[in-house]
HTML snippet that shows the backbone in 3Dmol.js (N, CA, C, O; Angstrom):
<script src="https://3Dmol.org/build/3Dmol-min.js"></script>
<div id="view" style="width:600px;height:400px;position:relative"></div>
<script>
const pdb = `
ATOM      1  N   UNK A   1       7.316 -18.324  11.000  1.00  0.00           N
ATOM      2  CA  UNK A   1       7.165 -17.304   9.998  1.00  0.00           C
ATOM      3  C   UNK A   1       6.955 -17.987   8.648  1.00  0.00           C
ATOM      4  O   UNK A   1       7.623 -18.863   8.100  1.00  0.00           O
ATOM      5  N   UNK A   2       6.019 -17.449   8.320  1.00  0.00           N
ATOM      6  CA  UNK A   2       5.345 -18.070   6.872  1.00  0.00           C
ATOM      7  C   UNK A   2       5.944 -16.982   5.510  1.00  0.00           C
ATOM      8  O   UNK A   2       6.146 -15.768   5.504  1.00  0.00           O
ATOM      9  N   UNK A   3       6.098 -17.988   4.471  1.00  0.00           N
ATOM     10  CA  UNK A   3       6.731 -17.059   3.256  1.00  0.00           C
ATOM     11  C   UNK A   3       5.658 -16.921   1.714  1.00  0.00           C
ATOM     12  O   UNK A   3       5.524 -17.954   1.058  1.00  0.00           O
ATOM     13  N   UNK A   4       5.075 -15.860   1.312  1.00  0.00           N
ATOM     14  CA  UNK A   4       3.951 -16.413   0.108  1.00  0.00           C
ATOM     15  C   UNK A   4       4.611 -15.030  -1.020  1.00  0.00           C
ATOM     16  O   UNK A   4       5.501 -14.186  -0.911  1.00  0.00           O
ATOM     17  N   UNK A   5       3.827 -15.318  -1.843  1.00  0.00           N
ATOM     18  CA  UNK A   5       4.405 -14.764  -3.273  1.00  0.00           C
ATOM     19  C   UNK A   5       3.316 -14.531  -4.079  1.00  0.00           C
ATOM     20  O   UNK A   5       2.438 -15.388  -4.173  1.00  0.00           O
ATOM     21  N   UNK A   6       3.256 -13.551  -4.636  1.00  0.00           N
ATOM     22  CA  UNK A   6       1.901 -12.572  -5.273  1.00  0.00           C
ATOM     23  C   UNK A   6       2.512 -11.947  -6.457  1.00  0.00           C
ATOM     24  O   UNK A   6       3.089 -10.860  -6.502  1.00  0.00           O
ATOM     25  N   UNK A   7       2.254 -12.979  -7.629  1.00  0.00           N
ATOM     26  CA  UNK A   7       2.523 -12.463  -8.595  1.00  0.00           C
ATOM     27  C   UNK A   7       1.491 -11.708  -9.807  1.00  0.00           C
ATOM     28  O   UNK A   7       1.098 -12.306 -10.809  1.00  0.00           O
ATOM     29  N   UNK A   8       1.121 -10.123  -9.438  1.00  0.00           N
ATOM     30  CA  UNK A   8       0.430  -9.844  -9.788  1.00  0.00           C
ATOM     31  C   UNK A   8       0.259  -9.235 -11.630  1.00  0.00           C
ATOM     32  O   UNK A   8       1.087  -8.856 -12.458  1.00  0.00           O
ATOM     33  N   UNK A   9      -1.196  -9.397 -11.651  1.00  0.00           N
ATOM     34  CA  UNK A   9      -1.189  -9.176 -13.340  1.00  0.00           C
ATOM     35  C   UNK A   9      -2.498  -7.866 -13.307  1.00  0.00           C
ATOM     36  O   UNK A   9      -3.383  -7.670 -12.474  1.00  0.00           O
ATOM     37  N   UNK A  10      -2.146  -7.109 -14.621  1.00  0.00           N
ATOM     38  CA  UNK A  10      -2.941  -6.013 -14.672  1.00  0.00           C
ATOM     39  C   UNK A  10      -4.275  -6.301 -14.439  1.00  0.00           C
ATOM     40  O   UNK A  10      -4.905  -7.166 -15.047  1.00  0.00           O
ATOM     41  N   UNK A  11      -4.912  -5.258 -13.166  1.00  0.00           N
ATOM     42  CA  UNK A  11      -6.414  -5.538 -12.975  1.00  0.00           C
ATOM     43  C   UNK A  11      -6.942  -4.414 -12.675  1.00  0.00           C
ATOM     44  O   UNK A  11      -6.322  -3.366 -12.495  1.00  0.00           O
ATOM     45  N   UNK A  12      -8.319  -4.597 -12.594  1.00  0.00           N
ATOM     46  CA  UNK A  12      -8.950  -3.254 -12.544  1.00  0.00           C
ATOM     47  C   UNK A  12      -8.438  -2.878 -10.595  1.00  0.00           C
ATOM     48  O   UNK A  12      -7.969  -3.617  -9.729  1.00  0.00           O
ATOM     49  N   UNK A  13      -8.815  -1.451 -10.592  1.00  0.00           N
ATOM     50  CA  UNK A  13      -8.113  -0.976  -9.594  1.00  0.00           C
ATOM     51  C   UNK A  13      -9.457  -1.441  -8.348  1.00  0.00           C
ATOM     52  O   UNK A  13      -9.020  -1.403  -7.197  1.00  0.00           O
ATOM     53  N   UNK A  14     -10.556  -1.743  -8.425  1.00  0.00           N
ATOM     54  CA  UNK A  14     -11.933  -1.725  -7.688  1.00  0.00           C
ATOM     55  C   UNK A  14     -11.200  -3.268  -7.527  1.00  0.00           C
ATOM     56  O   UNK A  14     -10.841  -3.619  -6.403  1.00  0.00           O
ATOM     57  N   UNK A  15     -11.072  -3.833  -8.265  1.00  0.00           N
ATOM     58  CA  UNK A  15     -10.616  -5.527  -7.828  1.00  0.00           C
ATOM     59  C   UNK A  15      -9.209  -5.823  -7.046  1.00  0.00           C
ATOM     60  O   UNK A  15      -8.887  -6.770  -6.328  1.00  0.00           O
ATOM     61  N   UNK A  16      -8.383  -4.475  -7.521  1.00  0.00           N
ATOM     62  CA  UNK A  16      -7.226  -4.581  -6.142  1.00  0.00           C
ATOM     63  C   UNK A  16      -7.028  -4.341  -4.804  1.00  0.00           C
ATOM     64  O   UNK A  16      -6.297  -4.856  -3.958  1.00  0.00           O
ATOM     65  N   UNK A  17      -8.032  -3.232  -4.791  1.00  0.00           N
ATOM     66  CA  UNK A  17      -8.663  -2.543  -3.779  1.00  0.00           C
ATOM     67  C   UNK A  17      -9.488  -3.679  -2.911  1.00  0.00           C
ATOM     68  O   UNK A  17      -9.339  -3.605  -1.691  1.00  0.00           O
ATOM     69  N   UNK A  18     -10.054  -4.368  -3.247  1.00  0.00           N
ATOM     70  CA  UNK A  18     -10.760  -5.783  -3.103  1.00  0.00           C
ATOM     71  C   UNK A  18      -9.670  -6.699  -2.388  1.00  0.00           C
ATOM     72  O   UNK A  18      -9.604  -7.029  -1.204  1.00  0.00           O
ATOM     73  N   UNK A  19      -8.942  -6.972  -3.322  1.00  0.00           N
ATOM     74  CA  UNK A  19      -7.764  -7.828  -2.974  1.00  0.00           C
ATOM     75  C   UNK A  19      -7.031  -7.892  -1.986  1.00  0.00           C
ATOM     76  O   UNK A  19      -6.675  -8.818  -1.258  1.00  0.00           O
ATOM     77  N   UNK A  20      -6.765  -6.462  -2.030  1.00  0.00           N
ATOM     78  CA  UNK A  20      -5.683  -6.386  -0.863  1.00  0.00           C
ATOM     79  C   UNK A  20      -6.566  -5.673   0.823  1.00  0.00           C
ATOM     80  O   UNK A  20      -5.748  -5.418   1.707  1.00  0.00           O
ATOM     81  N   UNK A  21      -7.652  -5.472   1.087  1.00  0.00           N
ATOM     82  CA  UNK A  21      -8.119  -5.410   2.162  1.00  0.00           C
ATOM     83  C   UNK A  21      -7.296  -6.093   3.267  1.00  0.00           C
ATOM     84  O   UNK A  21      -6.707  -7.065   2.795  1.00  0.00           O
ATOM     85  N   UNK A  22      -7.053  -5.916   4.583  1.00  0.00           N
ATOM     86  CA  UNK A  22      -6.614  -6.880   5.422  1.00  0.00           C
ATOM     87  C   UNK A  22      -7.737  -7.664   5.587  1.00  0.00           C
ATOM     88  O   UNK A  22      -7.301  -8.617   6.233  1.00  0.00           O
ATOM     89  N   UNK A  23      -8.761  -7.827   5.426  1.00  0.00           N
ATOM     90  CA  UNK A  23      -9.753  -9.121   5.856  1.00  0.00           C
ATOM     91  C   UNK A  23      -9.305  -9.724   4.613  1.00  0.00           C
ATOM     92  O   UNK A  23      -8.740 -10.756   4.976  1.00  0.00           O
ATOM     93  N   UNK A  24      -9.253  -9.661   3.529  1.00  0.00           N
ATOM     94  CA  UNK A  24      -8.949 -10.851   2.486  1.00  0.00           C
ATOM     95  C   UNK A  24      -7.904 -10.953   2.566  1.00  0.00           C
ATOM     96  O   UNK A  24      -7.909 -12.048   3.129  1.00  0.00           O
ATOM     97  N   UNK A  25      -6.698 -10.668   2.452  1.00  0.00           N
ATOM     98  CA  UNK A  25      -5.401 -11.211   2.737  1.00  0.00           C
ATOM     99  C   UNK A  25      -5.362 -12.259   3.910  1.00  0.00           C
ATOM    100  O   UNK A  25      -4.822 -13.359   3.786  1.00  0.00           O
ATOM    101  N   UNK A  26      -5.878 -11.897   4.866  1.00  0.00           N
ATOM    102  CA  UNK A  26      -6.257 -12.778   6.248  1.00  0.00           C
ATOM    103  C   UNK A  26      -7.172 -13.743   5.687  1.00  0.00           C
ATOM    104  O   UNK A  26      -7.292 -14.762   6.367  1.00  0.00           O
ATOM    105  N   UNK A  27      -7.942 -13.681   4.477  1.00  0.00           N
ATOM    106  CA  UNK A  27      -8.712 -14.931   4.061  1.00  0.00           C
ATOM    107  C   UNK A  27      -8.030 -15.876   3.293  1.00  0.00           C
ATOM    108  O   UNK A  27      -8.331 -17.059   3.135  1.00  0.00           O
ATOM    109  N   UNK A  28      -6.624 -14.952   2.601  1.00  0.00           N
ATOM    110  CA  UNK A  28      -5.819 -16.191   1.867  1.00  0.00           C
ATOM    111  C   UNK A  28      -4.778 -16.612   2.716  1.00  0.00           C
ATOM    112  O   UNK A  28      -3.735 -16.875   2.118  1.00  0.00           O
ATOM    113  N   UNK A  29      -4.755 -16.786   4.235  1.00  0.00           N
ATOM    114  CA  UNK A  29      -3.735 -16.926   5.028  1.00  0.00           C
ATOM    115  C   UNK A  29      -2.448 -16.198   5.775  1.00  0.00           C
ATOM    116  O   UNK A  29      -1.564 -16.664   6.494  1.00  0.00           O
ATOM    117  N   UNK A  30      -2.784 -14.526   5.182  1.00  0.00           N
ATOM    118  CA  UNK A  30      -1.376 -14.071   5.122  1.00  0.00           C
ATOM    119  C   UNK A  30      -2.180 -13.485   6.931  1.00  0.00           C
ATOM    120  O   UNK A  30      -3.330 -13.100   7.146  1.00  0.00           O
ATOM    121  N   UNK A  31      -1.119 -13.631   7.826  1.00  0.00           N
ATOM    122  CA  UNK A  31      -1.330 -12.819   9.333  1.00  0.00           C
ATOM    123  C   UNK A  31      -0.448 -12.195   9.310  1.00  0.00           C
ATOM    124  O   UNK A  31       0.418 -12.340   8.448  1.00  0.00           O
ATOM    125  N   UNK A  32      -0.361 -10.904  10.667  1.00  0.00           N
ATOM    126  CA  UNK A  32       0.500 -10.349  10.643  1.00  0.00           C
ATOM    127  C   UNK A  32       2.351 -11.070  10.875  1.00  0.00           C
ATOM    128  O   UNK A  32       2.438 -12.217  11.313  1.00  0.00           O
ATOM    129  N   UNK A  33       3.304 -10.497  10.632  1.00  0.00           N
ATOM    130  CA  UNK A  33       4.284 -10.926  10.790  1.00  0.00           C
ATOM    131  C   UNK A  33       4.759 -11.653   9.310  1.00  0.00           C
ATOM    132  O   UNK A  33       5.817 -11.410   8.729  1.00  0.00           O
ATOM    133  N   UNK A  34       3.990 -12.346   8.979  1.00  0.00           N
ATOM    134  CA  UNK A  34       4.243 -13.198   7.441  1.00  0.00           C
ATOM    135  C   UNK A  34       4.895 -12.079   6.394  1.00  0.00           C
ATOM    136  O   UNK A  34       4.479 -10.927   6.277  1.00  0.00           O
ATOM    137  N   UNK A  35       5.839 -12.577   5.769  1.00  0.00           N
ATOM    138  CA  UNK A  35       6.894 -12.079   4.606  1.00  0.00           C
ATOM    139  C   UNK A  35       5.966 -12.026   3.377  1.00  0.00           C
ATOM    140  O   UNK A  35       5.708 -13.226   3.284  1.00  0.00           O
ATOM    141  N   UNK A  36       5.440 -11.564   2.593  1.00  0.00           N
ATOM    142  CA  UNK A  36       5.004 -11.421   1.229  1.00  0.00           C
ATOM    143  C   UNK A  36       5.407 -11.016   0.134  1.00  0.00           C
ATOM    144  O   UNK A  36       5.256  -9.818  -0.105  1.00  0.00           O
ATOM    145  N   UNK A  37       6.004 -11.830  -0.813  1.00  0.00           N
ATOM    146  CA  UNK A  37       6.950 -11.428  -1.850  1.00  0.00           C
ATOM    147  C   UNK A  37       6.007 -10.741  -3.229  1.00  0.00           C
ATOM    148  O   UNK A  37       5.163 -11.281  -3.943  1.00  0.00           O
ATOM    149  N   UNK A  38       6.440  -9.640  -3.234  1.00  0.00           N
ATOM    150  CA  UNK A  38       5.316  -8.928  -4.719  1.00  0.00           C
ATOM    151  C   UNK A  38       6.362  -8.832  -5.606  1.00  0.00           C
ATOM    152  O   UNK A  38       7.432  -8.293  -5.322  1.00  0.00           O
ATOM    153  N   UNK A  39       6.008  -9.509  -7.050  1.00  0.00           N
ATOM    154  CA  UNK A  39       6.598  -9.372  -7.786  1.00  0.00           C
ATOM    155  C   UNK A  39       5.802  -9.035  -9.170  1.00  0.00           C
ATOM    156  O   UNK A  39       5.196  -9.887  -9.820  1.00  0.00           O
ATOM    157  N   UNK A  40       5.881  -7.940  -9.445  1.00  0.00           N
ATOM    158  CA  UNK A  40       5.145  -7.620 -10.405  1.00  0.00           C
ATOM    159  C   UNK A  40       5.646  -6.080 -11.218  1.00  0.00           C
ATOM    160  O   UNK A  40       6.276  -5.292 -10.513  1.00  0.00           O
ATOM    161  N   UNK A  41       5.428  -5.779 -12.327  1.00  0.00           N
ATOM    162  CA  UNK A  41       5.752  -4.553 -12.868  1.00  0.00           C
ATOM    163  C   UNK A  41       5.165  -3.147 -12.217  1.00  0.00           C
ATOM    164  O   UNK A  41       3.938  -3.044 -12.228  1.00  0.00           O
ATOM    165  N   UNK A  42       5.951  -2.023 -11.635  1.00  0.00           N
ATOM    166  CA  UNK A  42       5.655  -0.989 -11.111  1.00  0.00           C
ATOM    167  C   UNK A  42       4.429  -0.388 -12.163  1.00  0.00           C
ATOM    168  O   UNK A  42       4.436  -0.274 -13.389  1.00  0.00           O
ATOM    169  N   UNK A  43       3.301  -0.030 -11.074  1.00  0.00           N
ATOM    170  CA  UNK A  43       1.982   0.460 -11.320  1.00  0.00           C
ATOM    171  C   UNK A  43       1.242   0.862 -10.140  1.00  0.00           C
ATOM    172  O   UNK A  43       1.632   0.698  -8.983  1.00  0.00           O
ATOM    173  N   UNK A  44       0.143   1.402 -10.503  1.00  0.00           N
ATOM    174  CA  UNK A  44      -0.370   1.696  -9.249  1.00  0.00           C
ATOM    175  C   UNK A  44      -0.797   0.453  -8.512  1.00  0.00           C
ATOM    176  O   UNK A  44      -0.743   0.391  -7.284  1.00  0.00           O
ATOM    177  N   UNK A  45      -1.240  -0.581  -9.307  1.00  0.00           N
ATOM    178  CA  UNK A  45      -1.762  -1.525  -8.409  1.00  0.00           C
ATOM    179  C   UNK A  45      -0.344  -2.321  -7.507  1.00  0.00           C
ATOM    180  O   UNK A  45      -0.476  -2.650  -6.328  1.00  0.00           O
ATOM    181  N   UNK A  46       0.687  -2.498  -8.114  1.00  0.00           N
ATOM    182  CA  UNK A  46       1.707  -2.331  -7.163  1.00  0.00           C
ATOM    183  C   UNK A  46       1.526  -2.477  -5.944  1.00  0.00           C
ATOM    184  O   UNK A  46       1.518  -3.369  -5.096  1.00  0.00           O
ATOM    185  N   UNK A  47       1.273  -0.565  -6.116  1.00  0.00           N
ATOM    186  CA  UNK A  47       1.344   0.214  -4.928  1.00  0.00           C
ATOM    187  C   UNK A  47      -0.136  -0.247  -3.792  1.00  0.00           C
ATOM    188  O   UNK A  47       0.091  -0.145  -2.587  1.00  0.00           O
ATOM    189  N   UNK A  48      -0.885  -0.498  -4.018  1.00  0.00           N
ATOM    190  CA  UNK A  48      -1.987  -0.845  -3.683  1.00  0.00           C
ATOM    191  C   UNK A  48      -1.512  -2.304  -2.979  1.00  0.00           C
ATOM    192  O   UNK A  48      -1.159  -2.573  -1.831  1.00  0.00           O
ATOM    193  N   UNK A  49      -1.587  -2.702  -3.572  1.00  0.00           N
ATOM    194  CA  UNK A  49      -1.193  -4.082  -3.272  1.00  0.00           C
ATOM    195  C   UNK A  49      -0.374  -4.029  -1.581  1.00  0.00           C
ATOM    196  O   UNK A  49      -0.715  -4.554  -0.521  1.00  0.00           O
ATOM    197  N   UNK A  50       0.767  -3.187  -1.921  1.00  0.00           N
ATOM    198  CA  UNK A  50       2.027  -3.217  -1.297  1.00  0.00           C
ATOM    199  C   UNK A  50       1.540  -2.626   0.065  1.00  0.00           C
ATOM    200  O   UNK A  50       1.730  -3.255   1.107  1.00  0.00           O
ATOM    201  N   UNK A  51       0.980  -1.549   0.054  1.00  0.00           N
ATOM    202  CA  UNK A  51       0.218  -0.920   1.591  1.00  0.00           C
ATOM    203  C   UNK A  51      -1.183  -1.740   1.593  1.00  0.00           C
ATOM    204  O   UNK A  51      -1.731  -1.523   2.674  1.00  0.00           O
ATOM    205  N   UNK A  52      -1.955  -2.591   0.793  1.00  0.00           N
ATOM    206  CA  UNK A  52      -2.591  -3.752   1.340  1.00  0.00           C
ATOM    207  C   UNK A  52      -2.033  -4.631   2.429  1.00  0.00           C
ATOM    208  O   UNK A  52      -2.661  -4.934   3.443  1.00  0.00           O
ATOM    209  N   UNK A  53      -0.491  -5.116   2.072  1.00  0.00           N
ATOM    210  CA  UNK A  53       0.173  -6.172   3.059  1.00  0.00           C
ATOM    211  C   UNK A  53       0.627  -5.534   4.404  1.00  0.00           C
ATOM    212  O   UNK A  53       0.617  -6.134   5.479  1.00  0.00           O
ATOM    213  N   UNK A  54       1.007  -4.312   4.227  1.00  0.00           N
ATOM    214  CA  UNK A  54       1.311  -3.459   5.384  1.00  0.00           C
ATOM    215  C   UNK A  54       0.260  -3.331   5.916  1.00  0.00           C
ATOM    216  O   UNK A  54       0.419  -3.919   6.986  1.00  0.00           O
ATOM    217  N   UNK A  55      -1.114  -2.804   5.882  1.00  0.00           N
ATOM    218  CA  UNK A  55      -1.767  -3.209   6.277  1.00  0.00           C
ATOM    219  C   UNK A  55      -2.587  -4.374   7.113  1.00  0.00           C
ATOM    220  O   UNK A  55      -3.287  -4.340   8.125  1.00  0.00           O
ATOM    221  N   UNK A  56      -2.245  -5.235   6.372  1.00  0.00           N
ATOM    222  CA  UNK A  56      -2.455  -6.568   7.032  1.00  0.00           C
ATOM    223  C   UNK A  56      -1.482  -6.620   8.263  1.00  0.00           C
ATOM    224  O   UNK A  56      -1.903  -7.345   9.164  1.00  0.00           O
ATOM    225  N   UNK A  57      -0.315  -6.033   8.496  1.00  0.00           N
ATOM    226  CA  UNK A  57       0.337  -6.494   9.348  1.00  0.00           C
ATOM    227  C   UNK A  57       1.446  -7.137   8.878  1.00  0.00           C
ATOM    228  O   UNK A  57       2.296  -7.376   9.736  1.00  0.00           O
ATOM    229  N   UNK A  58       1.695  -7.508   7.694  1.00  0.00           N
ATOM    230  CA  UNK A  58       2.874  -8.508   7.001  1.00  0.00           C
ATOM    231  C   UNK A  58       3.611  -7.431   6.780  1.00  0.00           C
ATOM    232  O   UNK A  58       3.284  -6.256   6.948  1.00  0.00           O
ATOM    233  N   UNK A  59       4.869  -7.973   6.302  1.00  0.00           N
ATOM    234  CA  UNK A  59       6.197  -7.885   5.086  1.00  0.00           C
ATOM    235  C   UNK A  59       6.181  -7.235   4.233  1.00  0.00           C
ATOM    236  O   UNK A  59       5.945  -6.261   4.949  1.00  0.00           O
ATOM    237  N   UNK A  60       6.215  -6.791   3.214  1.00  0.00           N
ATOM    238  CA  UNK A  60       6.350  -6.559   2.035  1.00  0.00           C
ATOM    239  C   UNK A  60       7.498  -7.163   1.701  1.00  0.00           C
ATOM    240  O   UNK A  60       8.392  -6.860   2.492  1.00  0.00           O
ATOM    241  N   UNK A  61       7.863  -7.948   0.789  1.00  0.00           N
ATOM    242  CA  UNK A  61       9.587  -8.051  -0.132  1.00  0.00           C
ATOM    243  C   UNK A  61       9.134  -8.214  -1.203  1.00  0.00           C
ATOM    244  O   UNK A  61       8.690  -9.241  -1.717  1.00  0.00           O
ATOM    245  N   UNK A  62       9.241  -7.034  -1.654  1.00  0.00           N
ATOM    246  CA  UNK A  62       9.823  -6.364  -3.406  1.00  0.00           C
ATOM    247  C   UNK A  62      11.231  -7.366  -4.492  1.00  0.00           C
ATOM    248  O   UNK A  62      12.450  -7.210  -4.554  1.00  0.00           O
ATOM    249  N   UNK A  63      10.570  -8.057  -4.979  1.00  0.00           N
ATOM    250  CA  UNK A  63      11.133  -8.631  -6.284  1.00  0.00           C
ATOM    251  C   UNK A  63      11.077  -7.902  -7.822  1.00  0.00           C
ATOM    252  O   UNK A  63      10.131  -7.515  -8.509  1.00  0.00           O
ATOM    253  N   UNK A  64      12.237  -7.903  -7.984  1.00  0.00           N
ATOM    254  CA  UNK A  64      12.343  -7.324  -9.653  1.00  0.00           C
ATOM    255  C   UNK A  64      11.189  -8.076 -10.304  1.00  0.00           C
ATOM    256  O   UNK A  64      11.073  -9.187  -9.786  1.00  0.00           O
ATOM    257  N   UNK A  65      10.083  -7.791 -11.497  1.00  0.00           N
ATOM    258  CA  UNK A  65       9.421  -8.643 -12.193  1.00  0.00           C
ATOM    259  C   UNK A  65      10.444  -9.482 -13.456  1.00  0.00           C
ATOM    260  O   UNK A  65      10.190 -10.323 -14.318  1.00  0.00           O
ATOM    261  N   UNK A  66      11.692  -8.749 -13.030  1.00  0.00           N
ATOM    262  CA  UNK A  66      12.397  -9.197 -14.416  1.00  0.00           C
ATOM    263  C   UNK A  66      13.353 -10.558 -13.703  1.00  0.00           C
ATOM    264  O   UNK A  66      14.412 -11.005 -14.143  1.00  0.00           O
ATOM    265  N   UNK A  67      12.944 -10.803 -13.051  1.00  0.00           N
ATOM    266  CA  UNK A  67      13.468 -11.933 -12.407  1.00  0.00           C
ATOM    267  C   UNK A  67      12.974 -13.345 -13.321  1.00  0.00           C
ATOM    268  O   UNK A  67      11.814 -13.155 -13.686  1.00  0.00           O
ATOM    269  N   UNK A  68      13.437 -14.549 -13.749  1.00  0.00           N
ATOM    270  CA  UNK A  68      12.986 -15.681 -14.251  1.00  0.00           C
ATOM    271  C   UNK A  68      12.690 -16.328 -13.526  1.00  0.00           C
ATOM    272  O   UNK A  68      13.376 -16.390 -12.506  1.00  0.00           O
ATOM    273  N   UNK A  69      11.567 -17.119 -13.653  1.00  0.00           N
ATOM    274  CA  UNK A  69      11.177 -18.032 -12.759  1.00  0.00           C
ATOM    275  C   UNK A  69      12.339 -19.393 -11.868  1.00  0.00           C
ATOM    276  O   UNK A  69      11.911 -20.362 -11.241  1.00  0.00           O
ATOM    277  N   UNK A  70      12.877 -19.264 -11.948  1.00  0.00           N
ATOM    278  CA  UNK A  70      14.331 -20.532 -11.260  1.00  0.00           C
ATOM    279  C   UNK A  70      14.953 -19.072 -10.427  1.00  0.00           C
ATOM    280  O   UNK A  70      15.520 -19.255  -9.350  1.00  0.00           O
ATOM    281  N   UNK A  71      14.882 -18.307 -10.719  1.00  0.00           N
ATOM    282  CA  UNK A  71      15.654 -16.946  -9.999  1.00  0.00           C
ATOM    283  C   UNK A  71      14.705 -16.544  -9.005  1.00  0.00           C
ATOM    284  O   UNK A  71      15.062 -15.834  -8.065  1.00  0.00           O
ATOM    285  N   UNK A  72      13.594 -16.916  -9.128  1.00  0.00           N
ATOM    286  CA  UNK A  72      12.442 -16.566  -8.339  1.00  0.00           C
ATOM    287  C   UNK A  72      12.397 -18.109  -6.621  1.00  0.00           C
ATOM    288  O   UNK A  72      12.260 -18.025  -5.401  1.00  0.00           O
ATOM    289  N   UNK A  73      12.541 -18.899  -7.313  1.00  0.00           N
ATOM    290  CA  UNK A  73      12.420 -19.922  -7.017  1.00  0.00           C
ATOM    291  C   UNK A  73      13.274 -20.493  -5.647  1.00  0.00           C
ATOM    292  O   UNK A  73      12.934 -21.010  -4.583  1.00  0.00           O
ATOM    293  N   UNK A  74      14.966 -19.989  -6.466  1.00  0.00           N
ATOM    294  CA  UNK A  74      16.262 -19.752  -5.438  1.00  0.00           C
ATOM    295  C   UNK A  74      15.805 -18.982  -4.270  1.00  0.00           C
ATOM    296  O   UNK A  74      15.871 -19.359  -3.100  1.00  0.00           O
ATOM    297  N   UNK A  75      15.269 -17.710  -4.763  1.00  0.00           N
ATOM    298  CA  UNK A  75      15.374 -16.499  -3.302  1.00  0.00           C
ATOM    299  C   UNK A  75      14.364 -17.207  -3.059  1.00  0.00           C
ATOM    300  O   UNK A  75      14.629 -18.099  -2.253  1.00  0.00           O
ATOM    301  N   UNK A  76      13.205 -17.197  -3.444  1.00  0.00           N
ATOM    302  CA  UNK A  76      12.381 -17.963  -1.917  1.00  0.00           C
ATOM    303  C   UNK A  76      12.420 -19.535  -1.310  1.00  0.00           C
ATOM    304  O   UNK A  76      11.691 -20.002  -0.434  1.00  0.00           O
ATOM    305  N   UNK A  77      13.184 -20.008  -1.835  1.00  0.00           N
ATOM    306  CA  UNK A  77      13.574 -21.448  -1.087  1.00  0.00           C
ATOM    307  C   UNK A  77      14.554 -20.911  -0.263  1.00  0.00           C
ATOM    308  O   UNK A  77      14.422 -21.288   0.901  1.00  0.00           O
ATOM    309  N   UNK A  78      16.054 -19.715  -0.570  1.00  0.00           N
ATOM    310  CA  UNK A  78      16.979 -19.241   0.304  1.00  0.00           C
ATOM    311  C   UNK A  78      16.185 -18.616   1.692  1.00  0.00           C
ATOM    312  O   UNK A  78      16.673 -18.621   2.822  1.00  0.00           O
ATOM    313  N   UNK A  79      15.107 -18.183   1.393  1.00  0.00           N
ATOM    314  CA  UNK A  79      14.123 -17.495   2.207  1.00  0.00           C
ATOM    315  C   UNK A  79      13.794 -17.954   3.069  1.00  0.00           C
ATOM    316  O   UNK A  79      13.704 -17.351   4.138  1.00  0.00           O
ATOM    317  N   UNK A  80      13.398 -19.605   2.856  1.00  0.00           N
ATOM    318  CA  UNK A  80      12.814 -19.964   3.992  1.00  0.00           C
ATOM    319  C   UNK A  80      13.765 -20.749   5.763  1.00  0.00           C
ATOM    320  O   UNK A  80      13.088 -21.040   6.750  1.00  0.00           O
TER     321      UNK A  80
END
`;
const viewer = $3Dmol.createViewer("view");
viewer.addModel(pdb, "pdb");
viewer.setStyle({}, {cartoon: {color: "spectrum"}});
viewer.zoomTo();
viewer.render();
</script>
């Protein structure tokens, strides 16, 4: 089981929609079963994002964006 992290930044919604397809997620490595950590401020692209990975077949794990990077760092090294 593989662990990745998607820290997303405001984008147009045609480019998230893009993004999160299951053929491109499957192009940046993520298969089904794989954990995907989204950490980013609640929005629609979020949400997009988030039934992108379900889609794919992965994980979703939801991180606060208000998390600091060393706080970020802990849970996914505890993660693996």
């Amino acid at each position: 089981m593989r662990h990745s992290i998607f820290l997303i930044g405001l984008r147009s919604s045609r480019a998230i929609k893009r993004s999160v397809s299951s053929s491109s997620l499957a192009g940046m490595g993520i298969q089904p079963g794989d954990h995907v950590a989204l950490c980013a401020p609640n929005s629609y692209q979020w949400l997009t994002f988030y039934f992108g990975v379900l889609k794919a077949g992965a994980v979703a794990v939801t991180l606060s964006n208000t998390l600091k990077k060393d706080e970020l760092t802990r849970i996914m090294d505890d993660a693996r």
